[in-house]
Each structure stands twice: as structure tokens, then as C-alpha cells.
C-alpha positions, 0 to 999 in steps of 0.5 A: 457268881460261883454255882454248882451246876446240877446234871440233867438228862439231855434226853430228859429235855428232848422230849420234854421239848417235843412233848410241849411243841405237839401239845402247843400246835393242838392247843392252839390250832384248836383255839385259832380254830374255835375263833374262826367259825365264831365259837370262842378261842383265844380270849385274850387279844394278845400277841406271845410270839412278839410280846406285844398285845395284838395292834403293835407296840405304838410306843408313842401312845405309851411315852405320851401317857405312861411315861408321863403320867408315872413322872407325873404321878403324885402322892396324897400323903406330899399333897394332901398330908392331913388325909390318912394316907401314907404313900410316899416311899421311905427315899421320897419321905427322906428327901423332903426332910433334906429339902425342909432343913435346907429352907429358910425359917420363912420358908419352912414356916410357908410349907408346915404340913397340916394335920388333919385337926388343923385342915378342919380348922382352917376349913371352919376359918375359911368356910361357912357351914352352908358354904362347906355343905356347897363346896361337897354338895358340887364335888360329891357327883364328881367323887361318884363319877370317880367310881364309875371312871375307875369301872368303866376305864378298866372295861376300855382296858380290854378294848383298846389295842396295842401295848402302848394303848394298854399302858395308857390305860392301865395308868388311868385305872390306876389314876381313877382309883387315886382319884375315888380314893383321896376325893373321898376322904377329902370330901368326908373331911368337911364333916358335913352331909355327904349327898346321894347321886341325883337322878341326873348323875345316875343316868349319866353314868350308867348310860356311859358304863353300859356303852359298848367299845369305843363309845366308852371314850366318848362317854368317859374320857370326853363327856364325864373327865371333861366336866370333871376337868371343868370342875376342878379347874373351877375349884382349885384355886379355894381355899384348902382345895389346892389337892385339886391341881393334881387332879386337875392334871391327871384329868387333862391326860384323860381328856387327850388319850382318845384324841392320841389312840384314835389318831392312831386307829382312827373311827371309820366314818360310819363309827363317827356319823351313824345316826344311831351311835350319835343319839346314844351320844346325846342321850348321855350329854342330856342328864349333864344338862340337868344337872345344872339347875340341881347345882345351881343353888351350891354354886351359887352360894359360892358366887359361881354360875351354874350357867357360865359353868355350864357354857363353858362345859358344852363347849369343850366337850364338843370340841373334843367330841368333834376333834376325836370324831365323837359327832353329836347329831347337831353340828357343834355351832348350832348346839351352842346357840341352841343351848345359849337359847335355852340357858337364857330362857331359863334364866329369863324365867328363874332371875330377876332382872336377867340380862341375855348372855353368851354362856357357851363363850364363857370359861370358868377355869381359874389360875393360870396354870389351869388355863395354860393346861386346858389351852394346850388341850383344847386349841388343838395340841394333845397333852403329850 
């Protein structure tokens, strides 16, 4: 490239350079000063000398979540075309219209695209009005648990450390706000009563924003996006739900970060058994408890039960609670047989005929594809 270069004074730029050097070392000294005694300072946990957030770079963490979660980021306009949404880029919209024209007729005919108008109609061809009404009255708590994700995985983003760390999270915000977004839309497209957050939901949820540091991780990333993962993985095989195999994906990512970011900075021993963080855990997992019955009925008017669902829940998120050093104040076997206990009681009282059953040991999870996804979190490999 030819340029014209313009002349500038070289003892202009000396002591511009010096000017900027004095003003930096006082800036700074001040700031480094105002941190030491606990009065402020830098903000930010950021390293400008190694453009690196303060923690290192930790480059696994990024390739095991960023990297990963950008070749895996899907778009609701190629999942979910009878939604308003138009996120494709133009050479995405231009490749799927070279791959359509080079399907068969059978094949092309197997992959029409629905319009909106043609997703109601198959949601009125596959649904009662009672079962749509189920089928949001069991999705919406976790579309306003989407909202309370996409808050409370921004507000982590300031308190993990390192770039990789960072990167991580700044894909699960990104993610979260998908998720609230085209949940949403999705859910409103059934044209039926969108229901209020329960008690049960509201207390889960603000007990989980307002805990501080890592306790978020626990709260979020292992009890709220483990239920969430539980119940897309329940959902996705239904009719006109299979947009939920995305998310169902997206949620595996974000029930595996705390277990990738604490191998790396591990919680000392007093963070994993102090008896006072361990209760906060419970208080949290309590009104996920209650939540059972209040769905009982909607799960139950799509032959699901609340109970099996329920069971199944508990027992992954314990594991990963445990695995990630999140510990309950009851050892993980004997919550399971605590809450075997109690789900049979329940039932005993609430179904005729009920016959005692190991509902910790059920799993709820359908499709293979689901199965293989949730094996490779919770028999120990993380999702990398």
C-alpha cells in the first residue's frame, strides 16, 4: 500500500512519552496504594502488562468451553424457523439453500420448514388444550429460571479468574440470553396461559442470585442448569420440542464449567465443608423440592412422573455438587435414601395403590443422544 507519511516532531512525541510515563507511575501507585489498606483501587481484576485477566491465560478452560461452545452455537432461525427470529448470517442462509437443492424430493419434503401458522397447527394436531397448557405450565419455571441464569452467570463473570475462565463465561451469558429469548417465544407460541413464577421458583432463584462468589456455581451451574438439563432432556423428544436438543446441549456445557474452573482453582477445604455455606446449599435445593408436587398434576397429564423426575434430579445434582466440592450437610447416600423416604411417604398418602419405589435411581432422560450427552457428565468425564 502506498502512503504519504505526514512529519511530526520528534520532540513533540519525547515528551508526550515522558508526560504519559509520570502520569502513569502516579495513577498507578495510587490505585496499587488505595488496595493495599483496603480503600478502593483498581477495579478491575485485569493484568494490561500481559493482556491477561489476573489467574493467567488457562487456555484449557477456553478450548474446553469458548471454542466449543462457538462451533457449537446454534441459531433459532435453522432450529426453530417458525419463531420470529432471523439470526443466520447471509452465507449460512446461502448454504442451506445449496444443501436443500441437492436433496432428494423425499428428502426435501422430510426437511420443509414450518411457518409459524404451521407450528400452531401441528401443536393443535398433536396436542390437547389441557396438555399444551401442561406442556408450558412445566417449561415456563425454567424460561424464568433462563432470566435469572442469564443475571446471575453475568455476575460470575466478575468473579472467576483468569482469560480462559472469563471466555467461559462470557459464552454462557451469551447462551442464557438465547436461551430466555427463544424459550419464550417458543412457549408463547402455544397460545395458551403463561403462569406466574410459584413460591418455589422465586425462592430458588433469589436465594441462588444473591449468593456470594463461588456459591453462585453451586446455585446456578449445578442445582438450576441441572434441572434444566433434567428437563429438557425429559422434553425434547415430544412433538414439535425437538429445539430443546440445543438447549439440552448448551446445559451440559454449563453443568461442566465449575467442575473444569475448580480443577483448576480448586475450593480450599473450609470452602467445601463450612457448615454455614453447606446449609445456604440446602436452603437453595429446599424449594426445588417443593416444586414437585406443584407439577405434579402437568407432568402427570403428560404420563410423566413428577416423583421418577424428581429422583432422578437429586441424584445428579448431588453428584456434581460432591464431584465439584459443593457438599451438602447429608453425605450424598444417605440424602438419596432420606428422600426415597419421603417421596414414598408422599405418594403413599397422595396415590391409590402405590407401590414403594427407588425414585433416586430412576432416569428420566429420553433419546439416546441425551443419554450419551448427560453419560459423559455424570459418570465422571467433563464435557470438553
Amino acid at each position: 500500500m502506498n502512503v504519504v507519511e505526514l512529519e511530526t516532531s520528534a520532540r513533540a512525541g519525547r515528551v508526550n512519552r515522558r508526560v504519559e510515563a509520570s502520569v502513569n507511575r502516579v495513577v498507578r501507585g495510587y490505585d496499587a496504594a488505595r488496595l493495599r489498606i483496603g480503600l478502593g483501587g483498581r477495579k478491575a481484576p485485569y493484568d494490561d502488562l500481559r493482556y491477561e485477566f489476573l489467574g493467567g491465560p488457562h487456555d484449557g478452560l477456553r478450548r474446553k468451553h469458548y471454542d466449543k461452545s462457538m462451533r457449537l452455537l446454534w441459531k433459532a432461525e435453522d432450529k426453530a424457523p417458525w419463531l420470529s427470529f432471523r439470526d443466520n448470517t447471509p452465507a449460512e442462509r446461502q448454504l442451506q439453500t445449496m444443501a436443500t437443492r441437492s436433496l432428494t424430493k423425499e428428502e426435501r419434503a422430510a426437511r420443509t420448514r414450518l411457518s409459524l401458522p404451521e407450528y400452531k397447527a401441528l401443536l393443535d394436531r398433536e396436542y390437547t388444550p389441557r396438555q399444551k397448557q401442561a406442556i408450558v405450565n412445566i417449561l415456563a419455571p425454567i424460561g424464568h429460571g433462563e432470566a435469572y441464569a442469564w443475571l446471575t452467570s453475568a455476575e460470575l463473570l466478575g468473579t472467576v479468574r483468569s482469560t480462559g475462565a472469563r471466555a467461559a463465561l462470557t459464552m454462557q451469558v451469551l447462551e442464557e440470553a438465547k436461551h430466555f429469548v427463544v424459550l419464550r417465544e417458543l412457549l408463547q407460541s402455544f397460545d395458551v396461559q403463561m403462569p406466574r413464577q410459584s413460591v418455589w421458583e422465586y425462592m430458588l432463584l433469589e436465594r441462588v442470585l444473591k449468593a456470594k462468589g463461588l456459591e453462585k456455581f453451586f446455585g446456578m451451574n449445578v442445582l438450576v442448569e441441572g434441572i434444566a438439563l433434567s428437563f429438557f432432556g425429559l422434553m425434547s423428544e415430544l412433538p414439535g420440542l425437538e429445539v430443546l436438543r440445543q438447549f439440552h446441549l448448551d446445559e451440559s456445557r454449563h453443568t461442566a464449567l465449575p467442575g473444569n474452573y475448580l480443577s483448576e482453582f480448586p475450593l480450599s477445604a473450609w470452602q467445601s465443608h463450612n457448615p454455614v455455606a453447606c446449609m445456604r446449599r440446602l436452603n437453595m435445593v429446599l424449594p426445588a423440592l417443593a416444586l414437585l408436587p406443584h407439577l405434579e398434576e402437568d407432568m402427570a397429564v403428560l404420563g410423566l412422573d413428577a416423583f421418577d423426575f424428581g429422583g432422578s434430579v437429586v441424584r445428579k445434582v448431588s453428584t456434581l455438587a460432591e464431584r465439584n466440592g459443593f457438599m451438602l450437610p447429608i453425605p450424598q447416600k444417605q440424602l438419596l435414601a432420606l428422600l426415597d423416604q419421603l417421596f414414598n411417604g408422599y405418594c403413599s398418602l397422595s396415590r391409590p395403590n402405590h407401590v414403594r419405589k427407588r425414585f433416586t435411581q430412576q432416569d428420566t432422560t429420553v433419546g439416546e443422544e441425551a443419554r450419551a450427552v448427560e453419560r459423559e457428565i455424570f459418570l465422571g468425564a467433563a464435557a470438553g
